[in-house]
VEXTORVO-101702 format. One line per 3 residues: number of its first residue (from 0); their letters; for each residue y, x, z of C-alpha. Coordinates in steps of 0.25 Angstrom, whole numbers, plus 5000, padded with zeros to 4 digits. Example, Ala and Ser with C-alpha at 12.3 -4.5 7.8 and 13.67 -1.06 7.14 Angstrom:
2
0) AS) 4982/5049/5031; 4996/5055/5029
This chain:
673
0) XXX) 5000/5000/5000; 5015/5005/4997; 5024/5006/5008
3) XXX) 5037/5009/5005; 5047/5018/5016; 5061/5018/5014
6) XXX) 5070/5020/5027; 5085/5023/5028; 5095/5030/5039
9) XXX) 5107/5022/5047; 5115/5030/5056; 5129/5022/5062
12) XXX) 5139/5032/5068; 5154/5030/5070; 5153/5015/5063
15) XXX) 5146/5019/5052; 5131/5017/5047; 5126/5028/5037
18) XXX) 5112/5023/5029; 5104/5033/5023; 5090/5031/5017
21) XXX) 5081/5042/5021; 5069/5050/5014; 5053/5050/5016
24) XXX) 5048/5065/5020; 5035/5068/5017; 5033/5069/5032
27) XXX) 5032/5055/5035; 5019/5054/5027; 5012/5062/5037
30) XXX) 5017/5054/5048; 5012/5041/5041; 5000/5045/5036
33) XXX) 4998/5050/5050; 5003/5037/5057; 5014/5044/5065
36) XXX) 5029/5042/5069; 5039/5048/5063; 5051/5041/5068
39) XXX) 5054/5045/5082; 5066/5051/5080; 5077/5055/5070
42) XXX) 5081/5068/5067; 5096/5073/5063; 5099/5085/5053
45) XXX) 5110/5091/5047; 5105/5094/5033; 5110/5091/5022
48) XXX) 5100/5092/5011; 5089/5082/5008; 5075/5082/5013
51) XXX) 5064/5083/5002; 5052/5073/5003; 5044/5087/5008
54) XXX) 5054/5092/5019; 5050/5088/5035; 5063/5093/5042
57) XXX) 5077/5089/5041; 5087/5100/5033; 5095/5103/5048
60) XXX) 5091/5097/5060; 5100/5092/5071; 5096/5082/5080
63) XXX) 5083/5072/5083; 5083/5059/5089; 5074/5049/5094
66) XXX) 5073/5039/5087; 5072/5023/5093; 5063/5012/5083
69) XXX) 5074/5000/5084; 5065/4992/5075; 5052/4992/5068
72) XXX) 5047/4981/5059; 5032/4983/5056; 5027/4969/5054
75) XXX) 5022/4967/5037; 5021/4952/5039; 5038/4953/5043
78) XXX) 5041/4951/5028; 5053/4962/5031; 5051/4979/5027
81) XXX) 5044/4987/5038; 5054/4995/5045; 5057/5006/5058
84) XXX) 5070/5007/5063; 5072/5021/5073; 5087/5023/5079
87) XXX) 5093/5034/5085; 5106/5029/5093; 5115/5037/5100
90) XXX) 5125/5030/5108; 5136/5037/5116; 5130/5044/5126
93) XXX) 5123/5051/5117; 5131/5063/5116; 5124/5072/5105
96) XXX) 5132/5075/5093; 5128/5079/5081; 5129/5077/5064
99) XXX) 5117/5075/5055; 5115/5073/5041; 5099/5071/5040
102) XXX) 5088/5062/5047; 5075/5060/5048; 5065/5052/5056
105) XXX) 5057/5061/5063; 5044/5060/5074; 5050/5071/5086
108) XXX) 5062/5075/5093; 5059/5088/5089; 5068/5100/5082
111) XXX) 5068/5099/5068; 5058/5089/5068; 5050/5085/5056
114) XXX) 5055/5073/5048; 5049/5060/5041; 5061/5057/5033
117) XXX) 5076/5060/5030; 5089/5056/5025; 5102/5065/5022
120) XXX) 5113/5056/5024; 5123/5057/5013; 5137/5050/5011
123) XXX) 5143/5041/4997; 5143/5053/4991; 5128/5059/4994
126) XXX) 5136/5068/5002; 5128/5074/5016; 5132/5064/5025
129) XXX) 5135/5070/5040; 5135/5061/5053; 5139/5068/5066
132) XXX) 5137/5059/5079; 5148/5063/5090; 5141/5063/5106
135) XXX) 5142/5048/5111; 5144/5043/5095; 5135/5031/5093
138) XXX) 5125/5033/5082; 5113/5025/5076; 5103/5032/5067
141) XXX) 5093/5022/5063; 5082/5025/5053; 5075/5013/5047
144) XXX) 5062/5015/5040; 5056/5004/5030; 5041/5003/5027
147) XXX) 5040/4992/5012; 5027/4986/5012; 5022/4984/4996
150) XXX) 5011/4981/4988; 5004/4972/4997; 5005/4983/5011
153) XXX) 5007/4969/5018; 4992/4965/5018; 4988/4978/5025
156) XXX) 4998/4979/5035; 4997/4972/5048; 5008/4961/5051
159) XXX) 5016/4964/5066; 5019/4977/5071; 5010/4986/5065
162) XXX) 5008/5000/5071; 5003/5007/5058; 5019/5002/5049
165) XXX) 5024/5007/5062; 5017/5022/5059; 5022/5021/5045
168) XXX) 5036/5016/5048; 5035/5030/5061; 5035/5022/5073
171) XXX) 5033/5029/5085; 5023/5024/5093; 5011/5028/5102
174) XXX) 4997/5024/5098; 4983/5026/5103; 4977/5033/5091
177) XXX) 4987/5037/5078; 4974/5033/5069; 4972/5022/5058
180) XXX) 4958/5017/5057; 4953/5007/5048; 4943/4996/5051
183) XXX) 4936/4984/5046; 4942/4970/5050; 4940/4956/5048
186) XXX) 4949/4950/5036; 4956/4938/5041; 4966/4937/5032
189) XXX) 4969/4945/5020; 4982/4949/5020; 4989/4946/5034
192) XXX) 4989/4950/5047; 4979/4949/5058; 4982/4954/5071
195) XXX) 4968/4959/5078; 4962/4966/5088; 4953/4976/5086
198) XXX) 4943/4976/5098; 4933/4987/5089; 4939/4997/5082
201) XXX) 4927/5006/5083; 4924/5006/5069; 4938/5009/5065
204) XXX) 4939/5022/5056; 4951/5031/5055; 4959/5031/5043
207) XXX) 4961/5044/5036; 4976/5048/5030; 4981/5056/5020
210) XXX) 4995/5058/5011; 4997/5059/4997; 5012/5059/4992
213) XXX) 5018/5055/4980; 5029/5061/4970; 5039/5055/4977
216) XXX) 5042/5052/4993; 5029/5042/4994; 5017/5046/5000
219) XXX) 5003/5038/5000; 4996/5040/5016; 4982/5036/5013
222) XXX) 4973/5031/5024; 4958/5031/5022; 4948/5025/5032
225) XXX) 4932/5023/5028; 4925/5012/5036; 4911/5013/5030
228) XXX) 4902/5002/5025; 4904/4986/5029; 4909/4975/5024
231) XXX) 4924/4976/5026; 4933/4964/5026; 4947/4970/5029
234) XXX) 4950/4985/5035; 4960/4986/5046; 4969/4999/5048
237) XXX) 4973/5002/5062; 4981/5009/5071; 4984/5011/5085
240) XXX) 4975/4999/5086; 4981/4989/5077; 4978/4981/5065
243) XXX) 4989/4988/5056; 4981/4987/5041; 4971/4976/5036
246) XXX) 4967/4980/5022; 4957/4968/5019; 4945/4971/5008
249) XXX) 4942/4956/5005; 4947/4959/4989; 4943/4975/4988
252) XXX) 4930/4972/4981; 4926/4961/4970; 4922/4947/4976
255) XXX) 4908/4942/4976; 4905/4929/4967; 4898/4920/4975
258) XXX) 4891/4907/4973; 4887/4896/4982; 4880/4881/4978
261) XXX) 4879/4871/4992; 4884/4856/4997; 4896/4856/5006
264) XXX) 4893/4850/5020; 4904/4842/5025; 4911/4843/5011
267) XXX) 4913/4860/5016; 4907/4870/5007; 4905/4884/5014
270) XXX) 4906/4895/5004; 4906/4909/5010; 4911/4920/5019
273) XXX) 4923/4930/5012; 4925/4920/4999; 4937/4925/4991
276) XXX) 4935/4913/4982; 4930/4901/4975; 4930/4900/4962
279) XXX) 4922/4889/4958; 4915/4875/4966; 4908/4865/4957
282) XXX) 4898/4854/4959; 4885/4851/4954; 4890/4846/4941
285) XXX) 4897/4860/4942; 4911/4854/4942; 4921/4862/4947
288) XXX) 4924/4855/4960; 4938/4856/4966; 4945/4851/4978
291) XXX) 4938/4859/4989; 4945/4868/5001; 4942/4883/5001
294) XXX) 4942/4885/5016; 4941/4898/5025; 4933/4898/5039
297) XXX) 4929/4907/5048; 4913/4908/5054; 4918/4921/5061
300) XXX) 4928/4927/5068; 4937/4940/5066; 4946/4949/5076
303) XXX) 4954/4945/5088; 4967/4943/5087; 4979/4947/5097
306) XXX) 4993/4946/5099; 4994/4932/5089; 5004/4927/5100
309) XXX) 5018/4933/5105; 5014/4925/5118; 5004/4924/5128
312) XXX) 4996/4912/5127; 4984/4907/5136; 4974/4896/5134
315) XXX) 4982/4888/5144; 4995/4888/5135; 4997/4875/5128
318) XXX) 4994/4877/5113; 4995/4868/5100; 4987/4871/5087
321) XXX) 4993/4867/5075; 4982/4856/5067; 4981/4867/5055
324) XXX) 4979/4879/5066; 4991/4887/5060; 4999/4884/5073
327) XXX) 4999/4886/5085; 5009/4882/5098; 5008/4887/5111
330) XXX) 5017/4882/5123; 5020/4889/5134; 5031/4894/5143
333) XXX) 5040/4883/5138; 5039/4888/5123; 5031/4883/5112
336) XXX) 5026/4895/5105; 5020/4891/5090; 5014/4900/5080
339) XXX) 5009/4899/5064; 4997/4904/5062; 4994/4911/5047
342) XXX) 4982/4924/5044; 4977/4926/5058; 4991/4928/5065
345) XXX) 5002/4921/5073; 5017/4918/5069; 5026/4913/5081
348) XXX) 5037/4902/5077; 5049/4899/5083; 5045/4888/5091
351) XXX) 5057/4887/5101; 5059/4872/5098; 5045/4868/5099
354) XXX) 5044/4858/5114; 5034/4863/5125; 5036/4854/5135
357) XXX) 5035/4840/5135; 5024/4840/5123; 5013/4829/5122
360) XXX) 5009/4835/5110; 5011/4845/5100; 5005/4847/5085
363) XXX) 5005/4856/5074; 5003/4852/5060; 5005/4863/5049
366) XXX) 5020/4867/5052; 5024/4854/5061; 5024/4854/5074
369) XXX) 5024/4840/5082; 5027/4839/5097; 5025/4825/5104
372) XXX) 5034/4826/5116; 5035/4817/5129; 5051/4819/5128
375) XXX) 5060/4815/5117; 5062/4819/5107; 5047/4817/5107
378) XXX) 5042/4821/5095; 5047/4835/5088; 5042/4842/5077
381) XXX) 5042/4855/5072; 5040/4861/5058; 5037/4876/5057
384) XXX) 5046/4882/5048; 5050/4897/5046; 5044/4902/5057
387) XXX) 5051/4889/5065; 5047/4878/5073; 5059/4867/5066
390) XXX) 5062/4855/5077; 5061/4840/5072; 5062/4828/5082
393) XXX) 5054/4817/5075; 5063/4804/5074; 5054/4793/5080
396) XXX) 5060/4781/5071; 5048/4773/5071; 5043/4775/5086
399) XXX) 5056/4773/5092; 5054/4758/5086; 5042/4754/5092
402) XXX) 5040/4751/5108; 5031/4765/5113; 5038/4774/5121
405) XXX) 5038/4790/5119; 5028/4791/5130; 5016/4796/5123
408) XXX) 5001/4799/5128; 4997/4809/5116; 5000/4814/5103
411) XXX) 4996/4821/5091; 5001/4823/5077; 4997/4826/5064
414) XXX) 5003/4831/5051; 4998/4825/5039; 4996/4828/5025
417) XXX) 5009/4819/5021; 5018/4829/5031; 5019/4817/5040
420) XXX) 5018/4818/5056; 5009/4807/5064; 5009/4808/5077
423) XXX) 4999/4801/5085; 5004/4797/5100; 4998/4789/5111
426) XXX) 5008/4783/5122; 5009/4786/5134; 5006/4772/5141
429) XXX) 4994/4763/5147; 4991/4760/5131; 4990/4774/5125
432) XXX) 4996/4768/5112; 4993/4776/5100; 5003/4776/5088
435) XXX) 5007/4785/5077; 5019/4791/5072; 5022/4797/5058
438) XXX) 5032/4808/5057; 5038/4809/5043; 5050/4820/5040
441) XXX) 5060/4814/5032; 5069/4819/5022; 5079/4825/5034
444) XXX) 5067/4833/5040; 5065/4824/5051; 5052/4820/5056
447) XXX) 5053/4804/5058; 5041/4793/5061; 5039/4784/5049
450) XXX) 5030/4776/5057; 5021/4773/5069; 5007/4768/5066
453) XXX) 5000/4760/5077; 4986/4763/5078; 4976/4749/5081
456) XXX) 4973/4757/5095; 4979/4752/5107; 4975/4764/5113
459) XXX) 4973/4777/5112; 4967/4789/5120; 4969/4802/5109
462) XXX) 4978/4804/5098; 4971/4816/5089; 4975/4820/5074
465) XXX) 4966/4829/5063; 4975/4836/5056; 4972/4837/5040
468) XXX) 4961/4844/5035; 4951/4842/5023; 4944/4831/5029
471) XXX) 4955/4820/5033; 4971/4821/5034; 4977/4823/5045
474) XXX) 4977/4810/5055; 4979/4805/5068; 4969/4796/5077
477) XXX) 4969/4789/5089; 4957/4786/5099; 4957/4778/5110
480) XXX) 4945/4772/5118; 4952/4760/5122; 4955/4748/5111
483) XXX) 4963/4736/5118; 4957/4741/5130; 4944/4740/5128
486) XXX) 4935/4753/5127; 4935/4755/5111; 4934/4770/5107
489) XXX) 4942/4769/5094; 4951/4781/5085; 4960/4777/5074
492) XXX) 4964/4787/5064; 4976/4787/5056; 4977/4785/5040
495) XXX) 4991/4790/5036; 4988/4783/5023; 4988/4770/5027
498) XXX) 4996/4773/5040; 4985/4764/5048; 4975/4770/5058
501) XXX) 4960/4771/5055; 4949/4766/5066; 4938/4775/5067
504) XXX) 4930/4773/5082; 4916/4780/5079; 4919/4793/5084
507) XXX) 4931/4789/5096; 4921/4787/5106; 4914/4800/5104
510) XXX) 4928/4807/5103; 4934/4800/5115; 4921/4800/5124
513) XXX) 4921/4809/5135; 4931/4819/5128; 4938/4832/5133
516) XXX) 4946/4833/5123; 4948/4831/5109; 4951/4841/5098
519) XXX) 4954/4839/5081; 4952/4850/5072; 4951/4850/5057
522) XXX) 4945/4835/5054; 4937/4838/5068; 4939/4829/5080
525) XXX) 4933/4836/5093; 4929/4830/5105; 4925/4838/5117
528) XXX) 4916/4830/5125; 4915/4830/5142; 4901/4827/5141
531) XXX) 4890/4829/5129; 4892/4828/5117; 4904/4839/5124
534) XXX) 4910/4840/5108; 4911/4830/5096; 4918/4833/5083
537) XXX) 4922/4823/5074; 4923/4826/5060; 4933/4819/5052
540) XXX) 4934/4812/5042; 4920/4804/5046; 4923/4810/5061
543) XXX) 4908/4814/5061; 4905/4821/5075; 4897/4833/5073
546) XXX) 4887/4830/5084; 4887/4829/5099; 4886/4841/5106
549) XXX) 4892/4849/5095; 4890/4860/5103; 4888/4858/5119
552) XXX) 4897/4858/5131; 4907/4869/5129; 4924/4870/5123
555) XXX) 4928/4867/5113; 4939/4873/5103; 4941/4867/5089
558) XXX) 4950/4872/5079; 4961/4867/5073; 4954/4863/5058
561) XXX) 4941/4860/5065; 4935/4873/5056; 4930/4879/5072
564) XXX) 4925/4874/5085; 4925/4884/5096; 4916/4883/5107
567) XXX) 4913/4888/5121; 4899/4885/5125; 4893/4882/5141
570) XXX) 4889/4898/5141; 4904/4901/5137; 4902/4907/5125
573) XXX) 4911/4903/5113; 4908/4899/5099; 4916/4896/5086
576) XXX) 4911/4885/5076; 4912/4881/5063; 4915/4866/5063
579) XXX) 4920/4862/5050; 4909/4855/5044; 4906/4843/5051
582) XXX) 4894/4843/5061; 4892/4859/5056; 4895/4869/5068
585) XXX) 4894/4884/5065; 4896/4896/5073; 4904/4907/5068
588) XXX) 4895/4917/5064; 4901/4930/5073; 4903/4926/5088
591) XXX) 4914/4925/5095; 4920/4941/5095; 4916/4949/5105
594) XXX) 4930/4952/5109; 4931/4937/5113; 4928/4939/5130
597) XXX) 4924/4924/5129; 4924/4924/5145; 4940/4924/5146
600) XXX) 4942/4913/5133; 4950/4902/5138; 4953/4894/5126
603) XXX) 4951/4894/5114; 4961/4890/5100; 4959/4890/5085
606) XXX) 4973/4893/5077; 4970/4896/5061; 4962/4906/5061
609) XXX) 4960/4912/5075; 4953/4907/5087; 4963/4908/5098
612) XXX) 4957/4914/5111; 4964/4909/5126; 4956/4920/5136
615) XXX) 4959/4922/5153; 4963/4935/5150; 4978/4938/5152
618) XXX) 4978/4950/5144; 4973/4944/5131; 4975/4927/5134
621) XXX) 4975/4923/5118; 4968/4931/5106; 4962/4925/5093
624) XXX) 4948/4926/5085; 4951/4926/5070; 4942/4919/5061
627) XXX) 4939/4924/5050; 4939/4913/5038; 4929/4922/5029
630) XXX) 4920/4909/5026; 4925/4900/5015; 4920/4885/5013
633) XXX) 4924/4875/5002; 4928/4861/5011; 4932/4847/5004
636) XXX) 4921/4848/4994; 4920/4833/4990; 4902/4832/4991
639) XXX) 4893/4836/5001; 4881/4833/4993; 4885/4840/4982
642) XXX) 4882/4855/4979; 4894/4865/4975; 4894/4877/4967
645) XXX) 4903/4888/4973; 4907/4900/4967; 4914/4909/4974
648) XXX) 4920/4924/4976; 4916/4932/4989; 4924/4943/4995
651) XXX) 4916/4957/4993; 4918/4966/5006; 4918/4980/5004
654) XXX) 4909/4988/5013; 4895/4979/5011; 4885/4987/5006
657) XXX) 4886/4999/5014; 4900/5001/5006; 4910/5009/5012
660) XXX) 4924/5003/5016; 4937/5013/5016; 4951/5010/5017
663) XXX) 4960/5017/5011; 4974/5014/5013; 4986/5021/5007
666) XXX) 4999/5020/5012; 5008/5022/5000; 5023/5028/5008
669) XXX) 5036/5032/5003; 5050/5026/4999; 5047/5024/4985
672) X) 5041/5009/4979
């Protein structure tokens, strides 16, 4: 990968700032390809000629100073240049005096010290410009170094603060061992960031470097690293213990054509593990069928992640996630904190507007956020836009008209696939009235109730919703177990078609008997059970329930799109299942990781791709499990009884066969494109 160094000189003195842009030494190559600073300090000459690209002193030393770092940006996923900042400032009582015509950054306090680059500062006229600093004279001499990432250097680059930019840009830092190694990782996404920890680094192999320089000032540092035979989805670079490279090998050798011939079960087709594409499904009649969903799932798991969070969070700490699992709200110390979730990683918003107090409920759909309150103005929501959580109060038009009172028992809500808002809410009286609102945003941006739908219940002891999903649109229902007061278990579901509400009683008394709580995923409907059956799950649209006993007396955690059930069995031991086929369980083929201590789990969370871990430990309260999604399954395929003809691409891994895998990865430096 190219990456392109320019840097420039500031120096303010007497009310005035002299710029100067400075010049590579072959020096600093070394110090790269090393991975060693080379900014400590800033030293002063009087020279007035000129270094050449070869030279490694300045032409007449005067003075060296320490240097500060005032700013460092080293994060690729920023969108802005790479850049180190190092000052020296005097202020008045300093009382050196001096004059100086040359610079250069340099790694010691030392006389004469070696430097890594150099600017002659010259006036309009390309005359030798001289500076002379009086004692107690205020001076700022700021050196600015800028690393350009080009052709494609940001899908090897780690996002954050990344220890190994900060070696190139010459930070000055202490690490535990000045070594890059290389090992194999777990590709969970191709191009992005994934912040891990590496509890095994035993097979880690130390990179190798070397310098080859050009014609001009550029130079290429080539690091070299052979991990020997096994199949290798992605190699990691790291250094002082961090992820700081990810080079993935997913497209290095020509993809396997595959084929497969099968029914679907539940209208799901599973394909295969590391798919890169499918180029062709066709029936019996072989006609080329269309209308499917090409779908990425996990049966296993990948590496720990830490640090997704700028806050301490515990299992105790009230949380919300969002009906599509790409958000997730925390509330706490009178702040709701909200991040979006994309490729494995955590991006805080500005949240400061968001309530946490007085909340009855709190969803999120897609970017809309809905907060049912028991103060005025009642119901707020919130769309996430530019990194910002947009306030609106919802105008209750339609409610204010009717007799019920802003006293409610329970609520949820639901986005749908028209972008309108229903909210489904049960008063707070001796009736439990259930209604429903419909949030439309009109051509002001404001979200109003067009209407409120009575259900036929008089009565109603949950509100719940299923969020869209390939089997039914997104909905609300209402169950109760008392019709005009008379034991009846019944559940009306919600048609926004027809804006009328659906009776459906087969399954409300197996939901509602004996429950401990009741959970919706996906098209999934979870009830935890006091008693045996202990779980039921509810598969919609028919609401089939997968069994009694799904899996014994135990906790339960579904995810958000019903795709995995995590359990904790009577012996304590946890377990992660594949539920997305109805009535078909399926453990995930590798076992929980070994660095899960599953003694100190607490709770657990599914949010995109990550299972969220709550421990008793203090030192490590929250950390995730990625999943990998390296299974592929075609789902909306229109007949079960029918068999499809798939043809499809496989990912070849290198390293199979007893092939060996090495990494070489060249560095390509200087100022020039």
């Amino acid at each position: 990968m190219k990456l392109k160094l320019h840097n420039k000189y500031e120096i303010k003195i007497k009310g005035k700032t002299y710029t100067a842009y400075n010049t590579l030494l072959k020096t600093v190559y070394n110090k790269i390809a090393n991975l060693q600073q080379f900014t400590s300090h800033i030293a002063l000459g009087t020279g007035s000629t000129a270094l050449s690209f070869t030279d490694t002193q300045l032409g007449a030393y005067a003075k060296t100073y320490a240097a500060t770092t005032e700013e460092i940006n080293t994060d690729v996923s920023s969108n802005n240049d790479l850049y180190i900042k190092k000052l020296v400032a005097l202020d008045d009582s300093n009382q050196d005096s001096f004059s100086f015509s040359e610079l250069g950054l340099t790694d010691s306090s030392s006389y004469n010290p070696t430097v890594f680059n150099h600017v002659l500062l010259k006036d309009e006229d390309d005359n030798v410009l001289t500076i002379t600093r009086d004692a107690g004279e205020p001076i700022e001499i700021r050196v600015t170094i800028y690393l350009e990432l080009t052709a494609g250097a940001k899908a090897l680059f780690t996002a954050g603060s990344n220890k190994l930019i900060k070696r190139i840009l010459g930070e000055d830092f202490v690490v535990a061992d000045n070594k890059l190694y290389a090992i194999r990782g777990n590709s969970l996404s191709t191009s992005a960031y994934v912040p891990r920890t590496l509890t095994d680094t035993t097979s880690a192999v130390q990179f190798s470097s070397s310098i080859t320089y050009g014609n001009s000032q550029d130079a290429n540092v080539t690091f070299i690293a052979e991990l020997g035979a096994g199949e290798t989805e992605e190699i990691l670079g790291l250094y002082d213990g961090d992820v700081c490279i990810r080079c993935g090998t997913y497209d290095v050798q020509t993809a396997n054509s595959e084929t497969l011939s099968d029914n679907p079960t539940d209208a799901i087709l599973e394909i295969d593990e590391n798919v890169k594409s499918i180029e062709s499904v066709t029936d019996s009649n072989n006609t080329t069928v269309t209308g499917y969903d090409v779908v990425k799932y996990s049966k296993n798991f990948g590496d720990k992640l830490t640090g997704m969070f700028d806050q301490t969070f515990t299992s105790s700490t009230t949380r919300v996630i969002a009906k599509d699992g790409k958000t997730i709200a925390f509330i706490t110390n009178s702040y709701t904190y909200v991040y979006t979730y994309n490729n494995y990683t955590f991006t805080k918003i500005n949240s400061s507007l968001i309530p946490h107090s007085n909340i009855i409920s709190m969803q999120i759909c897609g970017n809309i956020i809905v907060c049912i309150l028991s103060q005025s103005p009642y119901i707020q929501i919130f769309e996430i836009t530019d990194g910002n959580a947009v306030k609106y109060d919802a105008q209750l038009n339609y409610y204010d008209m009717t007799s019920y009172g802003y006293s409610w028992l329970s609520a949820d809500s639901i986005v749908t696939e028209n972008n309108k808002i229903l909210v489904g809410l049960i008063l707070n009286t001796q009736e439990k009235t259930p209604l429903l609102l419909t949030l439309v945003k009109n051509q002001s941006g404001d979200w109003v109730d067009t209407q409120v739908t009575h259900p036929t219940l008089d009565y109603a002891d949950k509100v719940i919703s299923l969020y869209k999903n390939n089997y039914n649109p997104s909905t609300i229902y209402f169950l109760t177990s008392k019709y005009n007061n008379s034991t009846t278990y019944l559940c009306q579901e919600y048609n926004e078609t027809t804006n009328s509400f659906t009776m459906n009683s087969t399954v409300t008394y197996a939901i509602l008997n004996s429950t401990q709580g009741i959970t919706t995923g996906g098209r999934i409907i979870m009830s935890e059970k006091s008693a045996s059956p202990y779980l039921r799950l509810y598969y919609a649209p028919s609401y089939d329930y997968a069994g009694d006993s799904f899996l014994g007396q135990g906790s339960y955690y579904l995810s958000y799109n019903g795709e995995y059930l995590a359990f904790k069995d009577s012996n304590n031991a946890y377990h992660v299942y594949n539920t997305h086929q109805k009535g078909e369980k399926e453990e995930f083929i590798s076992d929980i990781p070994s660095y899960v201590t599953q003694s100190t789990i607490t709770d657990l969370a599914f949010v995109g791709d990550i299972l969220l871990v709550f421990t008793s430990s203090q030192a490590e309260p929250l950390y995730g499990i990625a999943l990998k999604n390296s299974y592929t399954r075609l789902d909306k395929m229109a007949d079960n009884t029918e068999t499809y003809d798939v043809a499809y691409k496989t990912y070849n891994l290198p390293g199979g066969d007893d092939e060996g895998v090495k990494l070489t990865l060249t560095l390509g430096l200087g100022e020039s494109e």
